[in-house]
N, CA, C and O atoms as a GROMACS GRO file, in nm:
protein
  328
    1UNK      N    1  -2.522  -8.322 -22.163
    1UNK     CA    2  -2.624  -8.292 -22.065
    1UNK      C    3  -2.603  -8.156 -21.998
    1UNK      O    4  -2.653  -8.151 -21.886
    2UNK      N    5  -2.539  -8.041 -22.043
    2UNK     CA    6  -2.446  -7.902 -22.008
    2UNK      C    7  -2.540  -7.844 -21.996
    2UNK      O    8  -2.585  -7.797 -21.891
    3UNK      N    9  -2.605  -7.836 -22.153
    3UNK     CA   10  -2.748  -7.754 -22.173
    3UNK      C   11  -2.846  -7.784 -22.098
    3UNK      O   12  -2.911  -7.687 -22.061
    4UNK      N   13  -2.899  -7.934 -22.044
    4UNK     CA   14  -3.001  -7.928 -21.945
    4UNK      C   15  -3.002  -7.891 -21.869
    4UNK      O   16  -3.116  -7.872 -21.827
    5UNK      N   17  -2.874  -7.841 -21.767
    5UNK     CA   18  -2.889  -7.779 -21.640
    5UNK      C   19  -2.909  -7.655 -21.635
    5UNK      O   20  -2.959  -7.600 -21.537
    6UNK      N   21  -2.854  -7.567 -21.788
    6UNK     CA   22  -2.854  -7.462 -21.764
    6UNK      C   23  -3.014  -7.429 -21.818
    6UNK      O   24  -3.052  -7.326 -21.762
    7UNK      N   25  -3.120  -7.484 -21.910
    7UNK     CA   26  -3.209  -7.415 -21.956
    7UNK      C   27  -3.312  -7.530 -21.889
    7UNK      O   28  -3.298  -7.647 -21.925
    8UNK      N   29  -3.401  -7.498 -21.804
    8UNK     CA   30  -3.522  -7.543 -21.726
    8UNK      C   31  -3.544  -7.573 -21.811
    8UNK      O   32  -3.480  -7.676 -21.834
    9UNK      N   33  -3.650  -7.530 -21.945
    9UNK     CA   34  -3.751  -7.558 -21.994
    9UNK      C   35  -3.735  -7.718 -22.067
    9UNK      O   36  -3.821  -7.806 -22.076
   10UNK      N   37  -3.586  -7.719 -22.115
   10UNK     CA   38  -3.527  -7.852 -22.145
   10UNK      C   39  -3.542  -7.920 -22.018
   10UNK      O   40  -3.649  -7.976 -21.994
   11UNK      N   41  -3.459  -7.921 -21.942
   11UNK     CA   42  -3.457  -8.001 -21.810
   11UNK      C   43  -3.561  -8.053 -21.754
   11UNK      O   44  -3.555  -8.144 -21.671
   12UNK      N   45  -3.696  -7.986 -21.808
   12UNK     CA   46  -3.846  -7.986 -21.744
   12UNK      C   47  -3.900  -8.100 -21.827
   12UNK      O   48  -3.962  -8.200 -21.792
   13UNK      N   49  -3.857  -8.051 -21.966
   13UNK     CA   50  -3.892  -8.179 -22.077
   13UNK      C   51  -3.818  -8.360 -22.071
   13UNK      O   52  -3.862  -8.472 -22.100
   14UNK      N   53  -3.684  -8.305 -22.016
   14UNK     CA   54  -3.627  -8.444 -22.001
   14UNK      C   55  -3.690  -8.510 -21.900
   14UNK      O   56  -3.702  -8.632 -21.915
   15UNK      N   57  -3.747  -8.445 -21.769
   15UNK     CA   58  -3.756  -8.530 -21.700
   15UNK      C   59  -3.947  -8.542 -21.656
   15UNK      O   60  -4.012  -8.583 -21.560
   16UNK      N   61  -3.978  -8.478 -21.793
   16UNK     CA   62  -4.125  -8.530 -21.793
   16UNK      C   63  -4.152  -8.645 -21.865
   16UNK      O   64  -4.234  -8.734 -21.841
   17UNK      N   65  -4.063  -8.630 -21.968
   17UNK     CA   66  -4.061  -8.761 -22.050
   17UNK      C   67  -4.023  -8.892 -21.972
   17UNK      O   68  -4.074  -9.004 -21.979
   18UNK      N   69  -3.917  -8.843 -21.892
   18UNK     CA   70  -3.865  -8.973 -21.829
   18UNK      C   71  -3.985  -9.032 -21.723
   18UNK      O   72  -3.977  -9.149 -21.686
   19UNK      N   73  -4.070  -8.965 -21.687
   19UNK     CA   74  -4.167  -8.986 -21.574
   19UNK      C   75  -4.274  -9.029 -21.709
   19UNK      O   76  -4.371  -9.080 -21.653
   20UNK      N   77  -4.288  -9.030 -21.794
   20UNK     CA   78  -4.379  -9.091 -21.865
   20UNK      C   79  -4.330  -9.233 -21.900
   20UNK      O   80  -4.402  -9.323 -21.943
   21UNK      N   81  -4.260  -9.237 -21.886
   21UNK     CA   82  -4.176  -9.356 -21.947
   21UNK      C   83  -4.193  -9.494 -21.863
   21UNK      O   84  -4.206  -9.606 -21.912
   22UNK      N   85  -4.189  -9.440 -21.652
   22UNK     CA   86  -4.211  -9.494 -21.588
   22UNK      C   87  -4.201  -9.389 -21.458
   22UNK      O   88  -4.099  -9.326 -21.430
   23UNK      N   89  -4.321  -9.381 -21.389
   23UNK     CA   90  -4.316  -9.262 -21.287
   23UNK      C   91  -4.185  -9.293 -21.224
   23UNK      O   92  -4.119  -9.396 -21.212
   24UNK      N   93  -4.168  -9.143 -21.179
   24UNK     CA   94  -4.046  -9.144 -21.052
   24UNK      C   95  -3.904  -9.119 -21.128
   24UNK      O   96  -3.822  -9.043 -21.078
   25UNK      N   97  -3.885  -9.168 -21.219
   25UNK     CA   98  -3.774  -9.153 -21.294
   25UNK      C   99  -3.703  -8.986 -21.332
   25UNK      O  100  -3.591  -8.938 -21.322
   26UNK      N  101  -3.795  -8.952 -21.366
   26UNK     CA  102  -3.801  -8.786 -21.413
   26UNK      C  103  -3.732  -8.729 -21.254
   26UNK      O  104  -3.654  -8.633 -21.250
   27UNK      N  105  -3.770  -8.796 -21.146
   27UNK     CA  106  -3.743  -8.675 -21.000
   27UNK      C  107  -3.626  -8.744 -20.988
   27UNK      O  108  -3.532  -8.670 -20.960
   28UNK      N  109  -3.603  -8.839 -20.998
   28UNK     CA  110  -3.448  -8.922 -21.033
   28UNK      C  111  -3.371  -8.855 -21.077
   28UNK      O  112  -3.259  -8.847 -21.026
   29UNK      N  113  -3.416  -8.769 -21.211
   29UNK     CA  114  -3.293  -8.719 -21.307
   29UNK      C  115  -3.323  -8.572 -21.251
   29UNK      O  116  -3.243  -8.494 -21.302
   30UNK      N  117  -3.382  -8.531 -21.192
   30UNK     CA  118  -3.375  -8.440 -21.112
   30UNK      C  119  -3.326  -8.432 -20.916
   30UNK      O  120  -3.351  -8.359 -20.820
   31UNK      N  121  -3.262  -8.532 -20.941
   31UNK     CA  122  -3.201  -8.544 -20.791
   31UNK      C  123  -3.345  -8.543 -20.647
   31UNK      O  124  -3.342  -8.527 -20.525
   32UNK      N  125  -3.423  -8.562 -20.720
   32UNK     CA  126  -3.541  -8.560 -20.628
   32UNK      C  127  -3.599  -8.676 -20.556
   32UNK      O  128  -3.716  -8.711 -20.574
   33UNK      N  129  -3.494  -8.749 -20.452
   33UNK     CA  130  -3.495  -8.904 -20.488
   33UNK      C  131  -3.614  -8.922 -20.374
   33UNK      O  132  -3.668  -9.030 -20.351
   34UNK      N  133  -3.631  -8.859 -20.341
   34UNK     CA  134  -3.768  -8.894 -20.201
   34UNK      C  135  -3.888  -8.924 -20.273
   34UNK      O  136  -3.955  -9.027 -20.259
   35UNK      N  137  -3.911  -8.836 -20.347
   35UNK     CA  138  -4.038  -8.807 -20.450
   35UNK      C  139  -3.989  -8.945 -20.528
   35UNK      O  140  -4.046  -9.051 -20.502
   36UNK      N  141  -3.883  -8.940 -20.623
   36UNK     CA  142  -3.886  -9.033 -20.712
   36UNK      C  143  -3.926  -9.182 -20.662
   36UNK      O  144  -4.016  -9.232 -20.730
   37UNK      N  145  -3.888  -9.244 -20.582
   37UNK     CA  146  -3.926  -9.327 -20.519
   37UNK      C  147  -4.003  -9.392 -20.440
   37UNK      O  148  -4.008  -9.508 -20.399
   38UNK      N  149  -4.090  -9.257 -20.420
   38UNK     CA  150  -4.256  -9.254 -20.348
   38UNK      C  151  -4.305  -9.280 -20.499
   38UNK      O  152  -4.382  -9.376 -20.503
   39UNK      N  153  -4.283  -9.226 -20.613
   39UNK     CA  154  -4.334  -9.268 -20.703
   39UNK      C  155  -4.350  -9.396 -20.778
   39UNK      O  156  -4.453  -9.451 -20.814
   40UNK      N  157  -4.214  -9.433 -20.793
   40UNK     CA  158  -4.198  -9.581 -20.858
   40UNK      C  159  -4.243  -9.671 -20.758
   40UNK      O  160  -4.305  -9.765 -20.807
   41UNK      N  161  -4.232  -9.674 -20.627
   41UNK     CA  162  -4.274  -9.767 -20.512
   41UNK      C  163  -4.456  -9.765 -20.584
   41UNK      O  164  -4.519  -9.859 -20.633
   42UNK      N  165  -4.496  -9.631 -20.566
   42UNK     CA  166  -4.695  -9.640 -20.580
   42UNK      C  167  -4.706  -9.703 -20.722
   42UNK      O  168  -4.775  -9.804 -20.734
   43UNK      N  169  -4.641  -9.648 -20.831
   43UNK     CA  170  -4.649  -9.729 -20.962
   43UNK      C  171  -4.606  -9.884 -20.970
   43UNK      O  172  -4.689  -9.956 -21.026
   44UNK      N  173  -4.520  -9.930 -20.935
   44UNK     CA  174  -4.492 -10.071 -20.907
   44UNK      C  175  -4.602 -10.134 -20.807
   44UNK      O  176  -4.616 -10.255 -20.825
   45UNK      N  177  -4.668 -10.089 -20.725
   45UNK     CA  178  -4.706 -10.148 -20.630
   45UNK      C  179  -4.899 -10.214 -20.718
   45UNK      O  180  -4.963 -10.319 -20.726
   46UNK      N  181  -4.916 -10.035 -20.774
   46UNK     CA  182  -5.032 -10.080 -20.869
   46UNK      C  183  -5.043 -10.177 -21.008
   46UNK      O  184  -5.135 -10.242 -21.058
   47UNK      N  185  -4.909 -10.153 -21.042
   47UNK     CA  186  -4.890 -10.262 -21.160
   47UNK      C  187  -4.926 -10.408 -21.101
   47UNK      O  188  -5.012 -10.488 -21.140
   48UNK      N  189  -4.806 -10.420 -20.966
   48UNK     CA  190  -4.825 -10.509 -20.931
   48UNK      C  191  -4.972 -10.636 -20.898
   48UNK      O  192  -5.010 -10.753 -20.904
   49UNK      N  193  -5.001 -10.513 -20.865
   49UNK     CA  194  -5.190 -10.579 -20.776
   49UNK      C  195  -5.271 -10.593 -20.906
   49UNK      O  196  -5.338 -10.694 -20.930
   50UNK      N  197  -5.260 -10.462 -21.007
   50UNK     CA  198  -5.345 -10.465 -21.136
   50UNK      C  199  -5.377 -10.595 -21.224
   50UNK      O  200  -5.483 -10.636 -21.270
   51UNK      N  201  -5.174 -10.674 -21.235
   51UNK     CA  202  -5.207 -10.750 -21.390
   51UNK      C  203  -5.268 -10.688 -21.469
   51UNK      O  204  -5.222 -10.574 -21.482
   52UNK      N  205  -5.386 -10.718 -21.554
   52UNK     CA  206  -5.404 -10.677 -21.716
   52UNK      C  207  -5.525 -10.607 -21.680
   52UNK      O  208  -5.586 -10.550 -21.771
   53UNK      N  209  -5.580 -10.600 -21.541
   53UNK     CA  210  -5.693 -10.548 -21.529
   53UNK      C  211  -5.714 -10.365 -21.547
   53UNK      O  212  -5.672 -10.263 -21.493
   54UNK      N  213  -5.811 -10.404 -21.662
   54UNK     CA  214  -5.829 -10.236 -21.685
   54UNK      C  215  -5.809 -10.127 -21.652
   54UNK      O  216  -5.759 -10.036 -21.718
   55UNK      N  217  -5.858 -10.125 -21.509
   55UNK     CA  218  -5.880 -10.002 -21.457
   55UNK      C  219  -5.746  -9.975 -21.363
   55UNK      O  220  -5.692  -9.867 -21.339
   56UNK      N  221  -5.720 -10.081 -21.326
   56UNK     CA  222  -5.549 -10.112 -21.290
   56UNK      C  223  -5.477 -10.034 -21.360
   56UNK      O  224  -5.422  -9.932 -21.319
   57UNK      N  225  -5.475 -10.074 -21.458
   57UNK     CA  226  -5.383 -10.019 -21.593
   57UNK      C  227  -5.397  -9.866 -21.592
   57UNK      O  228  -5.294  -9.798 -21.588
   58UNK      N  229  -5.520  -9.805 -21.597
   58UNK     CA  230  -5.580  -9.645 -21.621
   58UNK      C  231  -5.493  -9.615 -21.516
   58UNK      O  232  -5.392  -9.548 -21.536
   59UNK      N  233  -5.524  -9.658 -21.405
   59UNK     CA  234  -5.453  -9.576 -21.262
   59UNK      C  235  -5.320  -9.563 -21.259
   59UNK      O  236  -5.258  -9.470 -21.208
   60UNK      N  237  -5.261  -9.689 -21.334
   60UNK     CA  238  -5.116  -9.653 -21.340
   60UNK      C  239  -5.097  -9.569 -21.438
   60UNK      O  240  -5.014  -9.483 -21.408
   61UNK      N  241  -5.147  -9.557 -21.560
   61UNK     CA  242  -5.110  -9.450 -21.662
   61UNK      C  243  -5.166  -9.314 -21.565
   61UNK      O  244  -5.108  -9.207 -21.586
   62UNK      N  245  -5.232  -9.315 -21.502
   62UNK     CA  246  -5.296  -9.152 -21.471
   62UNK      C  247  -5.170  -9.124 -21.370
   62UNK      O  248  -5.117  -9.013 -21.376
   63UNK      N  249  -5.113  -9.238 -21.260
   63UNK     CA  250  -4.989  -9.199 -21.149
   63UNK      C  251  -4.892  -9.156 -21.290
   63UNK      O  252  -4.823  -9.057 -21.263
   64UNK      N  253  -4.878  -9.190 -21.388
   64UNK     CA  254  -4.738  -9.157 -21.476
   64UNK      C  255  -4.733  -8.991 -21.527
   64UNK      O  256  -4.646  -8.904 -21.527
   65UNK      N  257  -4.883  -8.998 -21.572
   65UNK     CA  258  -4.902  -8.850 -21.609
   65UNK      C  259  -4.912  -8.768 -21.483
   65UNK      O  260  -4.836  -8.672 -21.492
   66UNK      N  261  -4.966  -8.770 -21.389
   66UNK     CA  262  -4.913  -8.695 -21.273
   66UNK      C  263  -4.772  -8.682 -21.191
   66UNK      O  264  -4.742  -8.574 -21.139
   67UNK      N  265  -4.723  -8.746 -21.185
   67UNK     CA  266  -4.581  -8.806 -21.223
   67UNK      C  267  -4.516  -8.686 -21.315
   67UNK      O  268  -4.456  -8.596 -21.256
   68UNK      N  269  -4.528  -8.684 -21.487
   68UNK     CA  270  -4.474  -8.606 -21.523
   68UNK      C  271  -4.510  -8.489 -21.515
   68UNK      O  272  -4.412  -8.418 -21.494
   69UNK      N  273  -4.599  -8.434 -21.522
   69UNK     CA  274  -4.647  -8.315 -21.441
   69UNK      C  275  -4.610  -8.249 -21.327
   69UNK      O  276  -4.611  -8.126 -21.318
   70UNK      N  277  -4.574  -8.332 -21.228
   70UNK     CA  278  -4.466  -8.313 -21.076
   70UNK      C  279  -4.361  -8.268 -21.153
   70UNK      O  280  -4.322  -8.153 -21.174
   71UNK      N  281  -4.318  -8.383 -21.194
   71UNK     CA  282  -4.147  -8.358 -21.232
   71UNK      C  283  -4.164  -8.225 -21.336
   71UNK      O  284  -4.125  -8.119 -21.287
   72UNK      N  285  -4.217  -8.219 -21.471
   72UNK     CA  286  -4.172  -8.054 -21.482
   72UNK      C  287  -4.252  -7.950 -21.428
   72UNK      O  288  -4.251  -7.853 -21.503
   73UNK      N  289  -4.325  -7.933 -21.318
   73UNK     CA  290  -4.330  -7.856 -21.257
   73UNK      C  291  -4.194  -7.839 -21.150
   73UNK      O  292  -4.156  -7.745 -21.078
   74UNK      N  293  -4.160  -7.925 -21.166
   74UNK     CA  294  -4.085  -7.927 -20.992
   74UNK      C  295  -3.914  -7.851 -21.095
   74UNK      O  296  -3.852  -7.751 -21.059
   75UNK      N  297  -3.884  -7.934 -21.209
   75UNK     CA  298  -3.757  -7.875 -21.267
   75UNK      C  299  -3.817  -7.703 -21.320
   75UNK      O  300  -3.742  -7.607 -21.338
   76UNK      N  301  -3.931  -7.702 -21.334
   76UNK     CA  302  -3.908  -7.533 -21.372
   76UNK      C  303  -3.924  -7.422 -21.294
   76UNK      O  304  -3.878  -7.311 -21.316
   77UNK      N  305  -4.027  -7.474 -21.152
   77UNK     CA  306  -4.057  -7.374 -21.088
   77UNK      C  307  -3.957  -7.414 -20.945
   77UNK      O  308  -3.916  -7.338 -20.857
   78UNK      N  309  -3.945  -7.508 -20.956
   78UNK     CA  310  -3.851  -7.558 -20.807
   78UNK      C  311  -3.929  -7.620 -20.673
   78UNK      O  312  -3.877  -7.649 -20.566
   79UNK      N  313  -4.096  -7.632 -20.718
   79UNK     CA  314  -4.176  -7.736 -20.654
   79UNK      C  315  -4.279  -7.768 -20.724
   79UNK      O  316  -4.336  -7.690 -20.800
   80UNK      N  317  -4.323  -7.923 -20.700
   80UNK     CA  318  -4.416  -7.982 -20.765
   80UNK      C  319  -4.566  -7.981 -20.716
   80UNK      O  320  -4.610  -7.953 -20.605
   81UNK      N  321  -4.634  -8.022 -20.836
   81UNK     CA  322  -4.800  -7.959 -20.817
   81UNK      C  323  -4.827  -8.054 -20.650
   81UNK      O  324  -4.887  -7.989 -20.565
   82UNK      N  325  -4.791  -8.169 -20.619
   82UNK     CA  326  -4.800  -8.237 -20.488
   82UNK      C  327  -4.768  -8.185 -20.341
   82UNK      O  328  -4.783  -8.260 -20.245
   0.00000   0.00000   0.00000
């Protein structure tokens, strides 16, 4: 994990992926634990209420992709689009 700290553009990728995976995670692996956890709290909270309901579902995929979008904005430029 040597190389991620030293080259953003990696670091940006690890932890966009990881925020796709499940929001909040990505600002996790970026030590960004305020954010990360405002995140997973809003994503858990909509899963929660959603169940299988559609549009439930969209909103949580759209918090994930904004989510990773934060996170590599935030590992390359040093703040996120939020």
């Amino acid at each position: 994990m040597q190389i991620a700290q030293q080259n953003p553009l990696l670091k940006g990728i690890i932890a966009a992926g990881l925020s796709l995976l499940f929001a909040g995670l990505g600002h996790l692996f970026l030590k960004q634990y305020v954010r990360g956890f405002v995140f997973l709290l809003i994503s858990g909270f909509i899963y929660m209420i959603s169940g299988y309901w559609l549009r439930g579902m969209l909103l949580n995929s759209l918090c994930f992709i904004v989510a990773a979008f934060d996170a590599f904005s935030f590992a390359r430029r040093g703040y996120g689009i939020l």
